[in-house]
C-alpha positions in Angstrom: 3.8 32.5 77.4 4.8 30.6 80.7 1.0 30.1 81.3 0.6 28.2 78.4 0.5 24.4 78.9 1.7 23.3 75.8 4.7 25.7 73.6 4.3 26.5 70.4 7.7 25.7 68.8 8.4 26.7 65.1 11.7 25.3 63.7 13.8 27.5 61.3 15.8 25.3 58.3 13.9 22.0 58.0 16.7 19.5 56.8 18.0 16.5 58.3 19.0 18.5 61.3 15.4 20.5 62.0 13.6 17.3 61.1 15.7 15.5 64.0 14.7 18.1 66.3 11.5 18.0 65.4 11.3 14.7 66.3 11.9 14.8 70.1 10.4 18.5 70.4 6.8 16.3 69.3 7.4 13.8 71.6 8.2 16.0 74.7 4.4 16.6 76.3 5.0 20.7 77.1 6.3 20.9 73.5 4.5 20.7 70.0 5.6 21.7 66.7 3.1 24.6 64.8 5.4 25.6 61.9 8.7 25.1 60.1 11.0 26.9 57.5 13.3 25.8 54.4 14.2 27.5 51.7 13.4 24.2 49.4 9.5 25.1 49.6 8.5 26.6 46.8 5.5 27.9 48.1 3.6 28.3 52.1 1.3 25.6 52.9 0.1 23.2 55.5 1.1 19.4 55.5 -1.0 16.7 56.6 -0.4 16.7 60.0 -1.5 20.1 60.3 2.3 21.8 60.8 2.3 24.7 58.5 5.8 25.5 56.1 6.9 28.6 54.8 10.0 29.5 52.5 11.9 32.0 54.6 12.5 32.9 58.5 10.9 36.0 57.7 7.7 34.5 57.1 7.9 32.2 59.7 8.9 35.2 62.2 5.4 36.5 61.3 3.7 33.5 63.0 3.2 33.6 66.8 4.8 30.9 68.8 6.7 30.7 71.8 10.3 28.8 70.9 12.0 28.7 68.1 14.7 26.2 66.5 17.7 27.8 64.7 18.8 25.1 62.1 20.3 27.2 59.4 23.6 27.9 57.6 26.3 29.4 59.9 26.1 32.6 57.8 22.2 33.5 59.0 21.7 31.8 62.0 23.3 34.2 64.3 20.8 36.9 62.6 17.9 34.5 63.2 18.6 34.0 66.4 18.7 37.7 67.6 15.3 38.2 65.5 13.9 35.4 67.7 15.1 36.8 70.8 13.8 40.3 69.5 10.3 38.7 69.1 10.6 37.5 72.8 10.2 34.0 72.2 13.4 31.4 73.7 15.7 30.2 71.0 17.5 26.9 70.6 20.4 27.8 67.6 22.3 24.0 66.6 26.3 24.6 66.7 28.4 26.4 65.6 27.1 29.6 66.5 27.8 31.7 63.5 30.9 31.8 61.2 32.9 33.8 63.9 33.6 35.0 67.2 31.8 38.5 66.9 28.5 36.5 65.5 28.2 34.9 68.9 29.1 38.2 70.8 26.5 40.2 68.5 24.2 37.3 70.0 24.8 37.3 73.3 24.4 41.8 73.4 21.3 41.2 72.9 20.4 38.2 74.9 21.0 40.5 77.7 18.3 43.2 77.0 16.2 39.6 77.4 16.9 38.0 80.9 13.3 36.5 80.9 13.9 33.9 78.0 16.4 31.6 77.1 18.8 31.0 74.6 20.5 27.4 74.0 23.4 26.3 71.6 23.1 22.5 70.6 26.5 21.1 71.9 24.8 17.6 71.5 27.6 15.6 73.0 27.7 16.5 76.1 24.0 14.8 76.5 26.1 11.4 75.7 25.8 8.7 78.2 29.2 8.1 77.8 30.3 11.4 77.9 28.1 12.2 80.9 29.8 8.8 83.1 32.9 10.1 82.4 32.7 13.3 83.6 30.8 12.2 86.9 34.3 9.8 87.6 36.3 12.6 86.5 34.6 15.1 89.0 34.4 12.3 91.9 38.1 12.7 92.1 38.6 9.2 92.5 41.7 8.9 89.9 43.1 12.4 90.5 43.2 15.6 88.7 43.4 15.7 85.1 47.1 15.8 83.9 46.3 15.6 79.8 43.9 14.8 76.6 44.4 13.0 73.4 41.3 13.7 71.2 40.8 12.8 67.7 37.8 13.4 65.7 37.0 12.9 62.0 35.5 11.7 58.8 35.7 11.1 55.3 34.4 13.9 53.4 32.7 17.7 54.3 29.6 17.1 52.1 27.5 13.8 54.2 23.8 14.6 53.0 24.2 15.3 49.3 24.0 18.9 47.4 22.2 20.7 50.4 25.3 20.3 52.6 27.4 21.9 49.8 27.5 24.8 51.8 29.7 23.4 54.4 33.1 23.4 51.6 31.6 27.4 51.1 33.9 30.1 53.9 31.6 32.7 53.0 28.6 30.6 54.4 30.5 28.2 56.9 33.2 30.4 58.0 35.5 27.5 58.2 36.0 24.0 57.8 36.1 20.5 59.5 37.3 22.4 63.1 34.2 24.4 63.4 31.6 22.2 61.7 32.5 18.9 63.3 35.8 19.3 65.7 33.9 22.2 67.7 32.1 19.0 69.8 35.8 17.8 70.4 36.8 21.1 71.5 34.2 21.6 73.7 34.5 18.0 75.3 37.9 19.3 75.6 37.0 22.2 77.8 34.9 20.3 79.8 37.0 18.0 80.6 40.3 20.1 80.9 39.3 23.1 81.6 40.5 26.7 79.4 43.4 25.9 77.5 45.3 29.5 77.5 48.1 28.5 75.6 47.9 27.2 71.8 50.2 25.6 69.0 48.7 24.5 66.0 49.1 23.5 61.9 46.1 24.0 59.5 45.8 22.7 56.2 43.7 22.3 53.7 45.6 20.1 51.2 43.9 17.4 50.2 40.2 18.4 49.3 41.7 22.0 47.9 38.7 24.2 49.1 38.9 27.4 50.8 38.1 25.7 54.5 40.5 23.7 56.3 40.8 19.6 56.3 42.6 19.4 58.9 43.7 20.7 62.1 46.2 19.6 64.8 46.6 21.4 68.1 48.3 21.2 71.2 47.1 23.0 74.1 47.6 24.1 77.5 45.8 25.6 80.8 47.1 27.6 83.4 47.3 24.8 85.8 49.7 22.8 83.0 46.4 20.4 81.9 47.8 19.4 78.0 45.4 19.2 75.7 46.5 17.5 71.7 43.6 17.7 69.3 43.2 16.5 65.4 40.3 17.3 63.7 39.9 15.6 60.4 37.9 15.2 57.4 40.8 13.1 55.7 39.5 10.2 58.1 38.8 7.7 55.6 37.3 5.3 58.7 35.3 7.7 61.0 36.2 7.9 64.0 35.9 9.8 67.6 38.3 9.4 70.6 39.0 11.1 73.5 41.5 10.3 76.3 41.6 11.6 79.2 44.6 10.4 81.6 44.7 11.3 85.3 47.1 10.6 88.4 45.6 6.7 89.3 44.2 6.0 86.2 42.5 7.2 82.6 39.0 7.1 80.7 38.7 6.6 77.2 35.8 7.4 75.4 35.7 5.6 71.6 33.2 5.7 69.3 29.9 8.0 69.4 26.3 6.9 68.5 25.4 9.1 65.5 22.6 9.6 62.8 24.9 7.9 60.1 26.5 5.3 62.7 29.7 5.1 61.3 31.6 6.2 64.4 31.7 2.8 65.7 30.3 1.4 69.1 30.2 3.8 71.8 32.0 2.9 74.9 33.7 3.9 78.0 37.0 2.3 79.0 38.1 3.2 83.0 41.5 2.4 83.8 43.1 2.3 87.3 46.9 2.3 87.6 48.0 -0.4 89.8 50.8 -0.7 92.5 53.2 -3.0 90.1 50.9 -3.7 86.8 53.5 -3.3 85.0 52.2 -0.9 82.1 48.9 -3.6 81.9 46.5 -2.2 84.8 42.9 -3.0 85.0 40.4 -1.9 83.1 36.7 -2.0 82.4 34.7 -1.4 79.3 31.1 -0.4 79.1 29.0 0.2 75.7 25.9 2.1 75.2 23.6 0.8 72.7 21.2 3.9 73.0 21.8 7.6 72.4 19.5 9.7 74.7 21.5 12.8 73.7 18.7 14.5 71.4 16.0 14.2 73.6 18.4 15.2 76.8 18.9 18.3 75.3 15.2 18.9 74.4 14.2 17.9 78.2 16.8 20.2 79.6 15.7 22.8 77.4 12.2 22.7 77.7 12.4 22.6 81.8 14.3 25.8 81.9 11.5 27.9 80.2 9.3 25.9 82.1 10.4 26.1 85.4 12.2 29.4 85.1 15.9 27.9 85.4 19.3 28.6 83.8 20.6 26.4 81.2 22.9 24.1 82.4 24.3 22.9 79.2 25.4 24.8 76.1 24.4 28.6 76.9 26.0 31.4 75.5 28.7 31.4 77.3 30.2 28.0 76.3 29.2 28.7 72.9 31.6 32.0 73.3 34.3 29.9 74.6 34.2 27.4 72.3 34.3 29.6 69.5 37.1 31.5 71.0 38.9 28.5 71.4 38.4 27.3 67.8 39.8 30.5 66.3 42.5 30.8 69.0 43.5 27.2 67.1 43.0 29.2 64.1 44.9 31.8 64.6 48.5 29.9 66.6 49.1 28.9 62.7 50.6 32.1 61.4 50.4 31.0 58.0 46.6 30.2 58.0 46.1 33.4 60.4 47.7 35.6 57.7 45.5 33.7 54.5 42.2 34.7 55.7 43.1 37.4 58.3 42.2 36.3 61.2 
């Protein structure tokens, strides 16, 4: 497989999502796209370009390739992924990964009875321009340690791409609502930037669109070294929007706004502050925007060099996928009420 000059990718769940991947997988010059999966095929065949499709990740299993792209419902794509990895080909599974914490821990068992390939969770936002500055200033140490973060994250509605997103107001399938589907970026930026919150406070509710997931969720979190962390994930956000503050000793970043495939997030820029001797509450600031979002292809790049080269993944590995989940249903779980509802 590492011999080969081109890899053979074959993309699991070919929706909005896979086709996106698709996209930049094609475009990368070690990478080319042999076969694809979705359930909305009524038959196998080949399409023009000479791709073939298949109904189920069964049949596509069947095929040899050498990567394969997990773009499923939460409720199969743990069990996907360990078939991949069983097959011995690298795996790429979008977030989240699975409907709970044990899906990712029966994922990462047997990831290690495969040390030789190399599994990646699509925590896209992290490949952001913006989000990438802002950690470089935060890690340069220039304005101090972190001392809290204010992040808000959401949108208008759980079902953005008409009937075949239904899924997502479904616990059986999703596992939960707006906090793992969309607030799991935020929570991971959160992490990142903060580091592991240990201690959590939170209120779930699921009031307003009345399904079995939850429409909101407010947090407030702390690390070991006292870094506060208040979170509020939202699908009652009737203008979408994405925010996350991070203040430190001689100054703060905010990041506002996030390029996105239905760009309704607003521009997406990068505001530094530095606190001044005597500015009175008004320090200086400057704002940059990014008009391009390299995130997608970042990810494939990144990807694509470690099975290349032989290297670890930097970004989105198991592990951050484990702690991100834990995280999530650590959130979860601080509101008793919810906890006790769905047993958790």
């Amino acid at each position: 497989m590492m011999n080969r000059k081109i890899l053979r990718v074959a993309i699991a769940g070919f929706g909005v999502v896979g086709k996106r991947r698709r996209k930049y997988i094609d475009l990368h010059p070690a990478m080319e796209t042999i076969a694809v999966c979705d359930k909305k095929f009524d038959k196998a065949g080949i399409f023009e370009d000479g791709v073939a499709y298949c109904q189920s990740a069964e049949e596509l299993l069947a095929r040899d390739f050498d990567v394969l792209f997990v773009c499923l419902t939460n409720d199969v794509a743990p069990d996907v992924t360990i078939a991949g990895l069983k097959k011995g080909v690298h795996v790429f599974c979008e977030k989240p990964p699975g409907r709970n914490v044990q899906d990712i821990e029966r994922v990462i068992e047997v990831e290690k009875t495969h040390p030789n390939q190399r599994l990646k969770y699509g925590f896209n936002h992290r490949y952001h321009d913006s989000v990438r500055d802002a950690l470089e200033i935060t890690r340069s140490g220039e304005l101090g340690r972190v001392l809290n973060l204010r992040g808000v994250y959401g949108k208008s509605k759980f079902i953005s791409y008409g009937e075949h997103s239904a899924w997502r107001t479904q616990r059986d399938v999703a596992g939960g609502g707006i906090l793992l589907d969309q607030g799991i970026h935020l929570v991971d930026l959160m992490r990142l930037f903060g580091g592991e919150f240990t201690h959590v406070n939170s209120f779930i509710s699921n009031d307003f669109w009345k399904y079995d997931i939850e429409d909101n969720a407010y947090a407030l979190m702390k690390t070991d070294d006292n870094v506060v962390g208040m979170l509020h994930s939202s699908a009652t956000q009737w203008r979408h929007r994405f925010s996350l503050e991070v203040a430190m000793e001689k100054g703060a970043i905010i990041l506002s706004g996030i390029l996105s495939g239905s760009k309704s997030y607003g521009a997406e820029t990068l505001t530094k502050i530095w606190v001044g001797a005597d500015d009175r509450g008004d320090p200086m600031e400057q704002t940059t925007r990014y008009n391009n979002d390299p995130s997608w292809e970042g990810e494939i790049n990144e990807f694509a060099d470690a099975i290349i080269n032989g290297g670890s993944i930097e970004e989105g590995s198991s592990l951050d996928a484990l702690k991100t989940m834990q995280l999530v249903f650590d959130i979860y779980r601080a509101d008793p009420e919810w906890r006790d509802k769905w047993g958790l």
